[in-house]
C-alpha positions as CSV (number, residue, x, y, z in Angstrom):
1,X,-16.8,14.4,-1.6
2,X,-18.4,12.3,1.2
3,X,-16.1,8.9,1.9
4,X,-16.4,5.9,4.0
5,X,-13.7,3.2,4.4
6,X,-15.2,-0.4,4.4
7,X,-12.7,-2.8,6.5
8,X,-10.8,0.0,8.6
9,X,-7.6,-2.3,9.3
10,X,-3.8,-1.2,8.9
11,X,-4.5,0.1,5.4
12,X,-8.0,1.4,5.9
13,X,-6.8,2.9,9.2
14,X,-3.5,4.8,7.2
15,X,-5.9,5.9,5.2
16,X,-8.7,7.7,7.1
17,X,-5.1,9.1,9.0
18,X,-4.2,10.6,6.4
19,X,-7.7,12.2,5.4
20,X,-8.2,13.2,8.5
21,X,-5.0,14.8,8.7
22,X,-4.9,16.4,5.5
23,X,-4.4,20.4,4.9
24,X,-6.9,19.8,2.0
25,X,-10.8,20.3,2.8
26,X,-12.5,18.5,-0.5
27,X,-13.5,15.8,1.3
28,X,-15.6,14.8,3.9
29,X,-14.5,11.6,6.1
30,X,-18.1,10.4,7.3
31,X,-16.9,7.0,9.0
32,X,-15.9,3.8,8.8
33,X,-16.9,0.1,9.2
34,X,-15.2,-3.2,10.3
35,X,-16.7,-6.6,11.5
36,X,-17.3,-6.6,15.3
37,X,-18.6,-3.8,17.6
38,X,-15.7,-4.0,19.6
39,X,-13.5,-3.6,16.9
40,X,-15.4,-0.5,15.3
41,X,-15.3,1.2,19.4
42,X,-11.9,0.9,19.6
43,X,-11.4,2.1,16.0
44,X,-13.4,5.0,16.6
45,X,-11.5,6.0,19.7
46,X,-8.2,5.4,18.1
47,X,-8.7,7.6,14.9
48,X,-11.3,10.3,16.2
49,X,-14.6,9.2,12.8
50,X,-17.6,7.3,14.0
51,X,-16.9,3.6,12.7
52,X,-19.8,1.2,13.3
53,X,-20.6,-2.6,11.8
54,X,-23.2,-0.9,9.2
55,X,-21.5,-0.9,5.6
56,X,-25.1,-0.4,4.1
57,X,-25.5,2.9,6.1
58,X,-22.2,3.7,5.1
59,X,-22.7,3.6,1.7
60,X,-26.0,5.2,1.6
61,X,-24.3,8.6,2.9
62,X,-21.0,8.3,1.3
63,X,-20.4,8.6,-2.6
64,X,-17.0,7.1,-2.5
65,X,-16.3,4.1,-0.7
66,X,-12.6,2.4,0.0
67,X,-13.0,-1.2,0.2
68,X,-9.9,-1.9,2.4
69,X,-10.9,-5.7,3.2
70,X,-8.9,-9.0,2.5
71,X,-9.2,-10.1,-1.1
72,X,-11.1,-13.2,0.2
73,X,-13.9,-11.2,1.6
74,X,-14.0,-8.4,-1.0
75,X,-17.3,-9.9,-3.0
76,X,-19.1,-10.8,0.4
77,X,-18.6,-7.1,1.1
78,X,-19.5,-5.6,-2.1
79,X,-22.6,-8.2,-2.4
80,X,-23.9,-7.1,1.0
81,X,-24.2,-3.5,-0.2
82,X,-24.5,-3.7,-4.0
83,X,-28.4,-2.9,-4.1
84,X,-27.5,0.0,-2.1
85,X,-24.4,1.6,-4.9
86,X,-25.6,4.1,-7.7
87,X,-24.3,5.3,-10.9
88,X,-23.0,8.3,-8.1
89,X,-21.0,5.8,-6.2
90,X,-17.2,5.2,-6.7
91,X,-15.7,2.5,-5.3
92,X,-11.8,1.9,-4.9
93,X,-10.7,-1.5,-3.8
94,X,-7.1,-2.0,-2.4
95,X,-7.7,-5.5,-2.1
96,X,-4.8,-7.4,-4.0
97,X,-5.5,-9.6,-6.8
98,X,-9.3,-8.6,-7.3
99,X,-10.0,-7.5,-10.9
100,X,-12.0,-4.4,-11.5
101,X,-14.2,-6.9,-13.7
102,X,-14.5,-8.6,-10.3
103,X,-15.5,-5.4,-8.7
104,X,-18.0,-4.7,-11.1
105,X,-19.7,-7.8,-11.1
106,X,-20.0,-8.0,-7.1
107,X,-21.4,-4.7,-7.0
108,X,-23.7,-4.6,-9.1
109,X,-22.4,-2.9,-12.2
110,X,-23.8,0.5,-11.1
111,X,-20.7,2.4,-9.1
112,X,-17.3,3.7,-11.2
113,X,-14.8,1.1,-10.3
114,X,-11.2,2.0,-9.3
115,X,-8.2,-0.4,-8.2
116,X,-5.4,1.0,-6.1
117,X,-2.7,-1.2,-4.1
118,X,-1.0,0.9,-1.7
119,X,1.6,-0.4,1.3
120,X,2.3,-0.1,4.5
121,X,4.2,3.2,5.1
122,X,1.0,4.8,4.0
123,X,0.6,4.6,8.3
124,X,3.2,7.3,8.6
125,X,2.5,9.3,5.5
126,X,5.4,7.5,3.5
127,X,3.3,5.1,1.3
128,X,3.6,4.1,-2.6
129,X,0.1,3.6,-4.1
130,X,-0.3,1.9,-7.5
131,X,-3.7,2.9,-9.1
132,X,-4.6,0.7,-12.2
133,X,-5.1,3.1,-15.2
134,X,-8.3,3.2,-17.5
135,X,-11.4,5.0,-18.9
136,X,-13.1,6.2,-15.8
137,X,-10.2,8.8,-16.0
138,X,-12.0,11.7,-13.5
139,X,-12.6,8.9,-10.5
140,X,-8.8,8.0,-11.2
141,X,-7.9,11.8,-10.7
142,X,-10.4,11.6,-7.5
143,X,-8.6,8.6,-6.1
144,X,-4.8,9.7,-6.9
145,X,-6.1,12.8,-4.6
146,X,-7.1,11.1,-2.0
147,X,-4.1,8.6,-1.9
148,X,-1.1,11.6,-2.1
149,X,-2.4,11.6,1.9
150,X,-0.6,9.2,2.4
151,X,2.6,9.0,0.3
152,X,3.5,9.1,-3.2
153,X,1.2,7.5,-6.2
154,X,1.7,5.6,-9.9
155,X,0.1,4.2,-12.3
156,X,0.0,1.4,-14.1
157,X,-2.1,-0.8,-16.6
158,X,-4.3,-3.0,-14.4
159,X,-2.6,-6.2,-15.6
160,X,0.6,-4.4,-14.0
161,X,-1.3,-4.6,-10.9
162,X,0.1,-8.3,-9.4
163,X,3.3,-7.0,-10.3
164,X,2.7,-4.1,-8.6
165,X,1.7,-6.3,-5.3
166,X,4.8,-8.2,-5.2
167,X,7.4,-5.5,-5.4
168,X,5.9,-2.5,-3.4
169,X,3.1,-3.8,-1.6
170,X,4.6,-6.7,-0.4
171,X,8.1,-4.9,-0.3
172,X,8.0,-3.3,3.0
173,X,9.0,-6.9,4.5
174,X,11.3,-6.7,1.8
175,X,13.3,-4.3,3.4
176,X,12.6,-4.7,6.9
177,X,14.5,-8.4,6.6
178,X,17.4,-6.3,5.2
179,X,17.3,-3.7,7.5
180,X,17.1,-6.5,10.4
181,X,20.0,-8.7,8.7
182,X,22.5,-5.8,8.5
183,X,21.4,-5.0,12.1
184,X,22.8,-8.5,13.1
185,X,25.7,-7.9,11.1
186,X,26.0,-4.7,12.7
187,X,26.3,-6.4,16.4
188,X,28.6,-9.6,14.8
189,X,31.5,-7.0,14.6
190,X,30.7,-5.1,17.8
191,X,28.4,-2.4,17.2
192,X,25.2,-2.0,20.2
193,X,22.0,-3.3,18.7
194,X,20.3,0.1,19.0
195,X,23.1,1.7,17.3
196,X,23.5,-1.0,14.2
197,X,19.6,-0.9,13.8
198,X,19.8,3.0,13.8
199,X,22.7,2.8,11.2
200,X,21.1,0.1,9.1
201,X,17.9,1.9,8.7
202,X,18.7,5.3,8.3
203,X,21.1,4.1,6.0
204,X,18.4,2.6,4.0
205,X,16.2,5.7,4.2
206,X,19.0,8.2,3.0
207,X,19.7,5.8,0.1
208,X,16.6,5.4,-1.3
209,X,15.4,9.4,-0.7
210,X,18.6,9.6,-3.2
211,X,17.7,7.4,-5.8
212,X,14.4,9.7,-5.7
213,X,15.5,13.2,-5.2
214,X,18.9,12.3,-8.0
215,X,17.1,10.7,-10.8
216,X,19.9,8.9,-11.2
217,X,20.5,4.9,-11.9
218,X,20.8,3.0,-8.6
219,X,24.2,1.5,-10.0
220,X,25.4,5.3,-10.6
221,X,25.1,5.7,-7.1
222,X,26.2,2.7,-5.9
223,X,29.8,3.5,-8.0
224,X,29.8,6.6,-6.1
225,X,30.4,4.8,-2.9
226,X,32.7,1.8,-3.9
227,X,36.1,3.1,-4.4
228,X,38.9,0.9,-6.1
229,X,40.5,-2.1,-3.9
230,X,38.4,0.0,-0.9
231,X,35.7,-1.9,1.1
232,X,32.9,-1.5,-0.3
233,X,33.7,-3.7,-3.6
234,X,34.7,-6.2,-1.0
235,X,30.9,-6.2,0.4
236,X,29.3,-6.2,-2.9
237,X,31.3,-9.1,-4.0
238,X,29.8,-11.4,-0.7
239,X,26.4,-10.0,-1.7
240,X,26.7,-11.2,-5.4
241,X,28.5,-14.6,-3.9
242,X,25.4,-15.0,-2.0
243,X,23.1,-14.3,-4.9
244,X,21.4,-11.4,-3.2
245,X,20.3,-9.5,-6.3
246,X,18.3,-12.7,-7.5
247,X,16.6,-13.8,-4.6
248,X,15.5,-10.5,-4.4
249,X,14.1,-10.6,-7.6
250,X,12.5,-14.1,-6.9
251,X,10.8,-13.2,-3.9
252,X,8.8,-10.6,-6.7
253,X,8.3,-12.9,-8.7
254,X,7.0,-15.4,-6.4
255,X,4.6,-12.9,-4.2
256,X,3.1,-11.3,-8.0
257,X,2.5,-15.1,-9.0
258,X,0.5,-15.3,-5.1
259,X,-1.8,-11.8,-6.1
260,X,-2.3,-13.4,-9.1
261,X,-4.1,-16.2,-7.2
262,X,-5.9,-14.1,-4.7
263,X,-9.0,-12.9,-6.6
264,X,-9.9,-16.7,-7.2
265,X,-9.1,-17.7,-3.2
């Protein structure tokens, strides 16, 4: 299958990586488009696919099309090229809060519509993509394909999807707060800050790789480390004094309630 990424910015850019990159040859990377000439030259010489400022010409030789724009300029895109999608076009949009009903209105109501949310990591092959679930089951298959580039995939029902935004799409920053605060904490008691960051994050990347590879509860394994009257129940009590565990779960609740506001910005 022919693709083209309209809006090649972090996302779009982890994306065509990733394609480019992959041992798989059932797809055919044709290029790219983003707003300014400049941009698209220094696009093209960064990831090696002609990217230009002509979504139109993009979507007349590409059958599947990766809208990777801001939500707020999602139906501007789509509109601009809508008399150029077919019946033969599929069109997956990682922009967050944007409906497929959305989607299908702004483009016409010819192309298969797919909605996907997919993070950050995706840049180093260590994303999690969400794809909404639902009847266009074969152009789901196609897109979970082409997302496995870049990391690992789910599904969900679509009106999962905010939900989906505010804990692993927005969750990279997330972590990267945590991984900065235990830093800190890290140099308070005398560690070097390239050695606390080292130990904060690869702690953080061994822990979770167990959660995935164990199957096992996260509070099974966190058990496993906190020995009676030993240290570690003496850190988990300051994180539960400082109400860690909900703020956490605030901040999701708070960015889903943002996505769900997106598709009407």
């Amino acid at each position: 299958m022919d693709i083209g990424i309209i809006g090649i910015g972090k996302v779009g850019e982890a994306i065509a990586v990733g394609l480019r990159d992959a041992e798989s040859q059932d797809w055919n990377l044709v290029g790219a488009t983003t707003a300014t000439a400049k941009s698209a030259q220094t696009a093209s010489e960064r990831i090696g696919i002609p990217v230009t400022t002509d979504s139109r010409a993009l979507a007349t030789s590409a059958k599947v099309l990766l809208l990777c724009v801001k939500p707020y300029q999602a139906q501007k895109a789509l509109e601009a090229i809508a008399q150029d999608l077919t019946a033969e076009h599929l069109v997956i949009s990682v922009a967050a809060g944007v409906t497929v009903a959305q989607l299908t209105e702004w483009s016409g109501g010819k192309p298969h519509i797919v909605r996907a949310m997919p993070n950050t990591p995706a840049l180093i092959g260590q994303g999690m993509t969400v794809i909404a679930s639902g009847p266009e089951e074969a152009q789901i298959a196609k897109a979970i394909k082409i997302f496995e580039c870049v990391g690992k995939t789910a599904t969900v029902a679509e009106h999962l999807m905010d939900g989906v935004t505010g804990l692993s799409g927005c969750g990279p920053a997330y972590i990267y707060v945590m991984i900065e605060a235990l830093s800190e904490a890290g140099v308070s008691v005398g560690l070097p800050r390239d050695v606390s960051t080292l130990l904060a994050a690869q702690t953080m990347l061994g822990s979770a790789q167990m959660v995935l590879e164990r199957g096992r509860h996260p509070a099974m394994l966190k058990d496993e480390v906190t020995t009676p009257a030993g240290c570690t129940i003496d850190g988990l009590i300051a994180l539960e004094e400082g109400k860690m565990r909900a703020t956490l779960i605030r901040a999701v609740r708070a960015a889903t309630d943002r996505s769900k506001t997106l598709g009407s910005s």
